[in-house]
C-alpha positions in Angstrom: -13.5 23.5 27.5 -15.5 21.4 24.8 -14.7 20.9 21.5 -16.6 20.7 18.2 -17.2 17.1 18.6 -18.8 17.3 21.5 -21.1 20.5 21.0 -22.8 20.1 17.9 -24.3 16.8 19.4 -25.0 19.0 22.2 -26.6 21.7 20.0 -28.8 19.1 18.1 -29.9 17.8 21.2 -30.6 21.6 22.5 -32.5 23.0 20.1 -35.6 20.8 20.3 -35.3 20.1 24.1 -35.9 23.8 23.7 -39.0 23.6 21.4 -40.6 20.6 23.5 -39.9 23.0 27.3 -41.2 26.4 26.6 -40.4 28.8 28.9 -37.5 27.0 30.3 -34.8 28.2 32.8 -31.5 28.9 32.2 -30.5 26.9 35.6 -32.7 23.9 34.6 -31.8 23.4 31.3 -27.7 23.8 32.2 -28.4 21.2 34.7 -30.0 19.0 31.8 -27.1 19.2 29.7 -24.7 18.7 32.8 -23.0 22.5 31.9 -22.5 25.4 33.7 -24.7 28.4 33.0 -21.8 30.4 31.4 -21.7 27.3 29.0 -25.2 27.2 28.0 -25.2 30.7 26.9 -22.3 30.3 24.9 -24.0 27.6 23.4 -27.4 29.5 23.0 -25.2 32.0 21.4 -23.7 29.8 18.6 -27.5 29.1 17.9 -28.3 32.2 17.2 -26.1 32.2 14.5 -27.4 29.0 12.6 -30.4 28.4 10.5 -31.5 28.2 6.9 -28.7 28.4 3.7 -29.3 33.0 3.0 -28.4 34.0 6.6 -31.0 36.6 6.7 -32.5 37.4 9.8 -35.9 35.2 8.4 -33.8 32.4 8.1 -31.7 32.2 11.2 -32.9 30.7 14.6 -34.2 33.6 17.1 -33.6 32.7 20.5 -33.0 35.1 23.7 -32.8 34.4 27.4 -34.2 37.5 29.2 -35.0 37.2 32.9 -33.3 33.9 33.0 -36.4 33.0 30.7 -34.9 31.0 27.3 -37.2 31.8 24.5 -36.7 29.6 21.1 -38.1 30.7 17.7 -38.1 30.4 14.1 -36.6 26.7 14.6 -39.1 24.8 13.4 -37.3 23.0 9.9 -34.9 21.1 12.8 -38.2 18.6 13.6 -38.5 18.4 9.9 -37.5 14.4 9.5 -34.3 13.6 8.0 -34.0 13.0 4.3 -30.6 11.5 3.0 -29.5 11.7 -0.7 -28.6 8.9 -2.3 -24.4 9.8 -1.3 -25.1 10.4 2.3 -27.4 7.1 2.6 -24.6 5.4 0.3 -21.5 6.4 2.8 -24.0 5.6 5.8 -24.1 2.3 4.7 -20.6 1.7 4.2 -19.5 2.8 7.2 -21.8 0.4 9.0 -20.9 -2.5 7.2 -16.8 -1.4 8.2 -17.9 -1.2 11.5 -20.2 -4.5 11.5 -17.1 -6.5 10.2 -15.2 -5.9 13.2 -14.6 -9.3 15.0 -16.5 -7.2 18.7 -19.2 -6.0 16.6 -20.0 -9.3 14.7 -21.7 -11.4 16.9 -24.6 -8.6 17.7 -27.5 -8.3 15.7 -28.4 -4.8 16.7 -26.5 -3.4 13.8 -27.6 -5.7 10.9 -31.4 -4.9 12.5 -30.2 -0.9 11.6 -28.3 -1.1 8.1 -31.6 -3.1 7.0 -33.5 -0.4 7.9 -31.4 2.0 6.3 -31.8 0.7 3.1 -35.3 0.1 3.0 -35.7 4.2 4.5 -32.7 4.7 1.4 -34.1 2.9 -1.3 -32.5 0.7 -4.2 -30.6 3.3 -5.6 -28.1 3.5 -2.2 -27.9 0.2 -1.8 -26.9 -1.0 -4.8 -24.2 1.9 -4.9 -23.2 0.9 -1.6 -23.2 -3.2 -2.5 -20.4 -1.9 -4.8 -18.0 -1.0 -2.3 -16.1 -4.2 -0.5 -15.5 -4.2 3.2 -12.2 -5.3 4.1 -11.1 -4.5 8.0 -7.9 -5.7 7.3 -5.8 -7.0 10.2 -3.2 -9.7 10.8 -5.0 -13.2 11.1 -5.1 -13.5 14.9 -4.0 -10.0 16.2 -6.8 -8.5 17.0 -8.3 -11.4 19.4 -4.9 -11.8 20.9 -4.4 -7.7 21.4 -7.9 -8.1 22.9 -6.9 -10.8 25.1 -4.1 -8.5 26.5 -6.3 -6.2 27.1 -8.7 -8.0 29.3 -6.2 -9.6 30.9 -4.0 -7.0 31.7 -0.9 -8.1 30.3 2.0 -6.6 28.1 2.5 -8.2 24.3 5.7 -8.4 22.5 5.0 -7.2 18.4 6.6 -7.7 15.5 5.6 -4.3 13.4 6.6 -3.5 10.2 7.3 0.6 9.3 6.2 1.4 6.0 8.7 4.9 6.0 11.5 2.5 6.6 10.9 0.0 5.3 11.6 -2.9 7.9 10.0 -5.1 11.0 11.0 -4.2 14.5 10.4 -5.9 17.6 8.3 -4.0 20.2 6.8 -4.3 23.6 4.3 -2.5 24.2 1.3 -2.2 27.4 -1.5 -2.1 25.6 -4.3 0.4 26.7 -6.8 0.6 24.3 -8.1 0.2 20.2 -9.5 2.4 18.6 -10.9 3.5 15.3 -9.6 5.9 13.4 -9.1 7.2 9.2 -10.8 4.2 8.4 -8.5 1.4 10.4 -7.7 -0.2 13.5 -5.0 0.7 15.7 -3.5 -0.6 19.0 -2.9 2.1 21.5 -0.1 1.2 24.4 2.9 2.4 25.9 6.3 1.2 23.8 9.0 0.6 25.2 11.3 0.8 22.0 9.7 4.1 21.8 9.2 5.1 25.4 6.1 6.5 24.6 2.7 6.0 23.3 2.3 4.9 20.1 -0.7 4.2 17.9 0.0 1.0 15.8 -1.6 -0.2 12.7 -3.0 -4.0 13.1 -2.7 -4.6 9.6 0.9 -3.7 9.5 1.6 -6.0 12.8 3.2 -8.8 11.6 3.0 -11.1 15.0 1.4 -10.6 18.5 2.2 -12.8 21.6 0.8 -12.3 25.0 3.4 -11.9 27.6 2.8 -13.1 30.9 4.0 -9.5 32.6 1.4 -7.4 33.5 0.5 -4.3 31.5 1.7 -1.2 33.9 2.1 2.1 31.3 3.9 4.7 33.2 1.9 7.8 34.8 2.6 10.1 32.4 1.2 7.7 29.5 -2.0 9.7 28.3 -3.7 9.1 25.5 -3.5 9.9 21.8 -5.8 12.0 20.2 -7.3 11.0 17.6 -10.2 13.3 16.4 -8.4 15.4 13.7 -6.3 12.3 12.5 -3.4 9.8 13.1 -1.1 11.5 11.7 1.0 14.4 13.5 3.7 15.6 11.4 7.7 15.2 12.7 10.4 18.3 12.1 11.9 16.2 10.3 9.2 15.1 7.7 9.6 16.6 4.1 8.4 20.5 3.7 5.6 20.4 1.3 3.7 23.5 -0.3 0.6 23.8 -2.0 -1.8 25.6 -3.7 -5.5 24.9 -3.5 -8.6 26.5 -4.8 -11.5 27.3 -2.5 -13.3 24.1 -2.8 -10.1 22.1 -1.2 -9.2 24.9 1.9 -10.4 21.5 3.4 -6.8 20.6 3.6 -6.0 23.8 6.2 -9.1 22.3 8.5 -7.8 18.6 8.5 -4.5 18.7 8.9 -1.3 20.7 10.4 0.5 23.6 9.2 2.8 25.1 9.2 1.9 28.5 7.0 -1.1 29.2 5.5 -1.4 32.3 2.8 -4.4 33.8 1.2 -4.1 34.6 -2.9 -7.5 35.5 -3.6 -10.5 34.6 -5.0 -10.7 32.0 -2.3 -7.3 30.3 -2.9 -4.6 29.3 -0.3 -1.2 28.0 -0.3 -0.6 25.7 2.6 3.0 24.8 3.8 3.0 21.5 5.9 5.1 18.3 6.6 4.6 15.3 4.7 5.3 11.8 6.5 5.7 10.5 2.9 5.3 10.8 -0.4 2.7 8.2 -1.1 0.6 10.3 1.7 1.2 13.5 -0.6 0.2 11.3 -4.1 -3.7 10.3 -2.1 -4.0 13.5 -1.1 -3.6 15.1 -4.0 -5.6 12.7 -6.5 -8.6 13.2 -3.6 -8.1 17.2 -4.3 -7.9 16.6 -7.9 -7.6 20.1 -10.6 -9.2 21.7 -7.1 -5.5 22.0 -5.8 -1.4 21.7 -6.7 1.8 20.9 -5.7 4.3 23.8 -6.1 7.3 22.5 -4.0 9.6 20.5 -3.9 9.3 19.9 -7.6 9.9 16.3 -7.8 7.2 15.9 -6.0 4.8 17.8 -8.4 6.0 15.3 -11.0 5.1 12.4 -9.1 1.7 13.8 -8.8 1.5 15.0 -12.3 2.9 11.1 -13.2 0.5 9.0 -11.0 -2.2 11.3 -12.0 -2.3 10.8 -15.4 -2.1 6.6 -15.3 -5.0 7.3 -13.0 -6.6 9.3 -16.1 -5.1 6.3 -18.4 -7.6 3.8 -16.8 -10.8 5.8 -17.4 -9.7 6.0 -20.8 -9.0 2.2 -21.6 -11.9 1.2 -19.8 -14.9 -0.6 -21.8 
């Protein structure tokens, strides 16, 4: 099984391999791609179905593998080169720089060579909108080269981590097995044994590391964390929270868990799911903005409703 992240790398990668080897096999090209044949064809499937914005049968890629034959057509605008607006260049950028302040990234010179090039390809107008925005990878002084440390050394660390939800510090100990990236921060990835589980932990939010001399030896059944929809996975416990949203914000159903999801109409949805918190609810809902609602609990709506409009208060005080 592969999911979306890794096929539509696959199926950019497919598509002009394709183009470049007319009259390829079936056999040769799975063996390219390291898939089985059954795989390929689901993948040549799929591209069947993409092409140009209007769907027609002029604008969709035509592609068939008769005889074992694979025959690619009408997919000429993929080798068009790439042309960014100035948004996508400007969130390119950012993301770089958030990456190129990371204390392992730093020292290369590989990616300032790239975000230069960027912005000459970009032009002014993405750089200076991306200039604007202030890179902050914030962690602890001196936890991540000491949860690093562990790391290459094999050895357990003792945390002090504080829990926003409850508001306190608590001691941990925790194997450490990996860090990784993920809705925009750093987290430590290990085996607690508070927990007696894995847990993903913020570094910002650590408070103090130390390096224990015992080595790091997570359990077998310590696997780990997926990560690619999101940290967060919602508890039985967590607040019941529903909402309404508007076609242009059924983004919500796509990102993360739910519990119920109802069509109204006209493109709208309401979305039942559990919310860790209620400052998560407040950022979600000032991202979705008039393009979606809390209905329940209602307390909750009047947080929103509040914190929205002293958002709306600054725009109007502003010079």
């Amino acid at each position: 099984m592969s999911g979306a992240a890794d096929r539509l790398p696959r199926l950019l990668a497919l598509v002009p391999y394709l183009m470049s080897h007319p009259g390829a096999q079936v056999g040769e090209v799975a063996q390219v791609f390291g898939l089985s044949e059954k795989q390929l064809i689901d993948d040549l499937q799929l591209v069947w179905m993409c092409g140009l914005p209007g769907h027609t049968p002029g604008d969709l890629i035509d592609v068939s593998w008769d005889g074992g034959e694979i025959v690619i057509d009408n997919a000429d605008t993929i080798a068009r080169p790439l042309r960014l607006g100035i948004d996508e260049a400007s969130a390119l950028l950012v993301a770089l720089r958030m990456i190129g302040a990371m204390p392992e990234v730093a020292q290369g010179d590989a990616l300032p060579r790239v975000v230069a090039k960027l912005e000459q390809a970009a032009g002014a107008g993405a750089a200076a909108v991306s200039n604007q925005v202030e890179i902050d990878v914030d962690a602890t002084p001196d936890a991540l080269p000491l949860v690093r440390e562990a790391l290459v050394r094999g050895r357990r660390v003792s945390l002090r981590y504080y829990v926003p939800g409850r508001d306190e510090v608590t001691p941990r100990e925790v194997d450490p097995t990996r860090l990784v990236m993920a809705d925009g921060r750093t987290y430590l990835e290990g085996w607690c044994y508070r927990a007696e589980g894995m847990r993903l932990f913020r570094l910002d939010r650590v408070m103090s590391v130390e390096v224990l001399d015992v080595p790091s030896s997570p359990p077998a059944e310590a696997e780990p964390i997926d990560v690619t929809q999101g940290v967060f996975r919602p508890s039985p416990t967590d607040r019941l929270v529903e909402l309404e949203v508007t076609a242009a914000g059924r983004w919500v159903a796509e990102y993360y868990p739910y519990e119920e999801a109802t069509e109204l109409g006209e493109g709208r949805l309401r979305i039942t799911l559990r919310a860790r918190d209620d400052d998560w609810v407040l950022k979600l809902m000032l991202r979705l903005g008039d393009t979606g609602r809390v209905v329940s609990p209602e307390s909750l709506a009047e947080k929103v409703r509040a914190e929205a409009g002293r958002a709306l208060a600054l725009y109007s005080s502003a010079p």
